[in-house]
C-alpha positions as CSV (number, residue, x, y, z in Angstrom):
1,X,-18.1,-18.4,-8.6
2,X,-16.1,-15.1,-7.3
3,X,-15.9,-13.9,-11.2
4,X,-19.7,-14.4,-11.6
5,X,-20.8,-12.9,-8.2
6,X,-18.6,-9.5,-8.9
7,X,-18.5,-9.6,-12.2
8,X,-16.1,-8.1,-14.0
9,X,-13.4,-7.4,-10.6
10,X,-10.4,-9.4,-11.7
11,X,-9.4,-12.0,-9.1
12,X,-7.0,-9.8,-7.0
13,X,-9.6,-7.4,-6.2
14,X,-12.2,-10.4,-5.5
15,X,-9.5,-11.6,-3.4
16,X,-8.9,-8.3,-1.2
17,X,-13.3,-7.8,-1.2
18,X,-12.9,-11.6,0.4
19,X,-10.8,-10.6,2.9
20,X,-12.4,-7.2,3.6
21,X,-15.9,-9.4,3.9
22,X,-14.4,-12.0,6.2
23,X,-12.5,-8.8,8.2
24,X,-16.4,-7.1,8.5
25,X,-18.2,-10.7,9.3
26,X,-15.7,-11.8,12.1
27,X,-14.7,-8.5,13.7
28,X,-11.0,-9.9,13.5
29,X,-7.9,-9.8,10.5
30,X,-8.0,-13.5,9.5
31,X,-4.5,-15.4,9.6
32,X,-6.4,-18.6,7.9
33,X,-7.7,-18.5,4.4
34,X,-10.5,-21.3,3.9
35,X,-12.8,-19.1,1.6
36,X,-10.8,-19.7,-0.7
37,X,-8.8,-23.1,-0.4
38,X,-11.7,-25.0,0.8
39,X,-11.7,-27.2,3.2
40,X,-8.1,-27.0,4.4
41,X,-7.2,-23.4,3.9
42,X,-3.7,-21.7,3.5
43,X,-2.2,-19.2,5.7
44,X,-3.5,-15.6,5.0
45,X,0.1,-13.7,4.9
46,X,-0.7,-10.2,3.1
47,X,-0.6,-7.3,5.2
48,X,-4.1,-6.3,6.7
49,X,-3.9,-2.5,6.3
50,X,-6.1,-2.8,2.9
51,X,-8.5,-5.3,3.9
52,X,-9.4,-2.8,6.7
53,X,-9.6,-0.2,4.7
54,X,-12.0,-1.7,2.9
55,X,-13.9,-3.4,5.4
56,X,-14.7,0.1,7.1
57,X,-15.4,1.3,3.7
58,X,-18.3,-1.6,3.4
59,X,-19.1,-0.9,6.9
60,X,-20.0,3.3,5.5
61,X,-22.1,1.3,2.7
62,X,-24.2,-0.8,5.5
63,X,-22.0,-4.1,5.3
64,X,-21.8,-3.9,1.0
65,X,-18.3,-4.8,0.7
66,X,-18.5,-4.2,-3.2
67,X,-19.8,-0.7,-2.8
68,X,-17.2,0.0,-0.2
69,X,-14.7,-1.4,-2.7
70,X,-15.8,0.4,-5.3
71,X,-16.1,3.8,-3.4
72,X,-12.1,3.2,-2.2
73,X,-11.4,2.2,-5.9
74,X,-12.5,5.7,-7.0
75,X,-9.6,6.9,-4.7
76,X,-7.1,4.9,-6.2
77,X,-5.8,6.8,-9.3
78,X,-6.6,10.7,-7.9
79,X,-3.8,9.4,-4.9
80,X,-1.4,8.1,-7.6
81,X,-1.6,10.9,-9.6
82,X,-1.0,13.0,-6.8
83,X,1.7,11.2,-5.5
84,X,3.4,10.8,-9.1
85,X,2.7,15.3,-8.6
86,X,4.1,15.4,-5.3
87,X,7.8,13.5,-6.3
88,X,8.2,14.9,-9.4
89,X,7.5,18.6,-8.1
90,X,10.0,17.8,-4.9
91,X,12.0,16.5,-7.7
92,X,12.1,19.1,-10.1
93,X,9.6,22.2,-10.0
94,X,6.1,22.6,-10.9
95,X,6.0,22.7,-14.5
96,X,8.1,19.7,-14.8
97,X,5.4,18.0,-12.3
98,X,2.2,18.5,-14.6
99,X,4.9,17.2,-17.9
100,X,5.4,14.1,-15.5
101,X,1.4,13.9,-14.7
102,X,1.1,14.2,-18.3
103,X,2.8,11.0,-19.2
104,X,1.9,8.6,-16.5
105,X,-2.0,9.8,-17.3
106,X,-0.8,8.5,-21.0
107,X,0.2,4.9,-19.5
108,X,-3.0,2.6,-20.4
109,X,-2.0,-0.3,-18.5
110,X,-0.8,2.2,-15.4
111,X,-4.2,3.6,-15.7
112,X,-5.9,0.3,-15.6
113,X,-3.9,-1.3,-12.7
114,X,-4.4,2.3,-10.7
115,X,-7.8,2.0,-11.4
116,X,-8.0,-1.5,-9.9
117,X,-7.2,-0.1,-6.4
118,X,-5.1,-2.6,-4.9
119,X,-2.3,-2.7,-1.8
120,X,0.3,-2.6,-4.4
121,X,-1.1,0.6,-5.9
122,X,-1.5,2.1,-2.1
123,X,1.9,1.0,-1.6
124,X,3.6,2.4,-4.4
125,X,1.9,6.0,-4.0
126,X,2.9,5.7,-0.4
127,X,6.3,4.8,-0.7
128,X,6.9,7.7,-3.2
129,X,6.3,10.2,-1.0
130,X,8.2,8.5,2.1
131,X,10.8,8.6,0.0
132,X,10.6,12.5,-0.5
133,X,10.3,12.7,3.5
134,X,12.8,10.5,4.0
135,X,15.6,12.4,2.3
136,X,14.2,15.9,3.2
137,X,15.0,14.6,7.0
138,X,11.2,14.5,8.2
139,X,11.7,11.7,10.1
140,X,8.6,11.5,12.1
141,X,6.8,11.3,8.6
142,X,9.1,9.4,7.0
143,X,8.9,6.7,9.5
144,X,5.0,7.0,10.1
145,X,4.6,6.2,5.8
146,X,7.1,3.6,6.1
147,X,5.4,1.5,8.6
148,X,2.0,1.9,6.4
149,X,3.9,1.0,3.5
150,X,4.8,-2.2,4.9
151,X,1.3,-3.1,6.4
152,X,-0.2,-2.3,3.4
153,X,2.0,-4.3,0.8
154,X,5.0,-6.8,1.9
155,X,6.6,-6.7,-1.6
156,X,7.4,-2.8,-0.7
157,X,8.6,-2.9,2.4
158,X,12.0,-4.6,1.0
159,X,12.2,-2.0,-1.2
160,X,11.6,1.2,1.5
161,X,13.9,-0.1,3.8
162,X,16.3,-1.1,0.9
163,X,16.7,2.1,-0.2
164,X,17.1,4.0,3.3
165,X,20.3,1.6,4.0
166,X,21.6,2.5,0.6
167,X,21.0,6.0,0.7
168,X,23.1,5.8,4.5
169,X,25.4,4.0,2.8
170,X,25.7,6.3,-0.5
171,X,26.3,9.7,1.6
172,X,27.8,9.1,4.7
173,X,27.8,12.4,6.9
174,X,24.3,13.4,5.2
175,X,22.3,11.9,7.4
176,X,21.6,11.9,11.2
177,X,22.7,8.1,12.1
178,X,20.7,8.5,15.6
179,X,17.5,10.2,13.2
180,X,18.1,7.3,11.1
181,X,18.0,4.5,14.3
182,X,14.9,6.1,15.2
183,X,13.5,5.4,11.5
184,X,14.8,1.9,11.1
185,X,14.2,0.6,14.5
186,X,10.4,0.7,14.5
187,X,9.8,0.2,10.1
188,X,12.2,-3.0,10.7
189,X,9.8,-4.2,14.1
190,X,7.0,-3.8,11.6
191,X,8.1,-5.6,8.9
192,X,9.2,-8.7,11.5
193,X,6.0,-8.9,12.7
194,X,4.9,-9.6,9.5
195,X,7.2,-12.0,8.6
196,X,6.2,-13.7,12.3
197,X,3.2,-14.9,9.4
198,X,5.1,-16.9,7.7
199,X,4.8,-20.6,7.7
């Protein structure tokens, strides 16, 4: 039924314009899924950052969720390209940048997964540049895109936080341990409240 209705989304993004819908409908972030697990339902455990996202972005198109999704879709791949820009040019310098934006706009199935605009592409882009934040000691920043990170995608957050501790843990003495508190406490309160989800 989803498939024929928004033909031809693939089932993620049906998925996330469910959500979105039932996020625009009810005024709330669902913790129940019965739209799609009829009658008894399953807990609803992604992160809601997305879904709200898109659910104001249907709200801009008078309640069409697919217009909204499709208008945040044509976000998706300018953000990851800039993002794939941003490292690389932190990384290297600027001509290496536009060689790196080069080959990741040569990736088909990158192209077609950015394209898609999902959490996990949101995530990804996002995470990237906390990453550059994070070890050029913005900390305020760093922190800020770390939290988003998690509420946006949960398979990420393991992943930022991951690499902070390792990066401590690599250079001791390069980092500010009290900067570093002030980073973890709050991305680690996020990412529990998350987890509160599960069943």
């Amino acid at each position: 039924v989803g498939r024929n209705s928004i033909d031809p989304y693939p089932p993620d993004s049906i998925y996330h314009m469910l959500v979105a819908r039932k996020i625009y409908e009810t005024g709330t972030i669902p913790m129940w899924c019965d739209w799609q697990y009829y009658p008894l339902g399953r807990p609803h455990l992604y992160p809601p950052l997305f879904h709200l996202v898109l659910a104001a972005a249907g709200w801009l198109h008078n309640g069409d969720i697919l217009a909204g999704y499709r208008f945040t879709e044509s976000f998706a791949l300018p953000f990851i390209f800039f993002s794939t820009w941003y490292v690389a040019r932190w990384l290297f310098d600027a001509p290496r940048a536009f060689v790196a934006l080069l080959i990741v706009g040569m990736d088909y199935s990158l192209i077609f997964t950015a394209a898609m605009g999902t959490p996990s592409v949101l995530g990804t882009s996002l995470f990237s540049i906390m990453i550059v934040f994070f070890f050029s000691g913005r900390w305020f920043m760093a922190t800020a895109l770390c939290i988003v990170t998690i509420y946006t995608h949960m398979g990420i957050a393991p992943i930022a936080l991951g690499t902070a501790v390792k990066a401590i843990e690599s250079h001791p003495g390069a980092f500010d341990e009290v900067r570093f508190v002030l980073f973890g406490t709050p991305a680690f309160e996020a990412f529990s409240r998350l987890l509160e989800r599960l069943p």
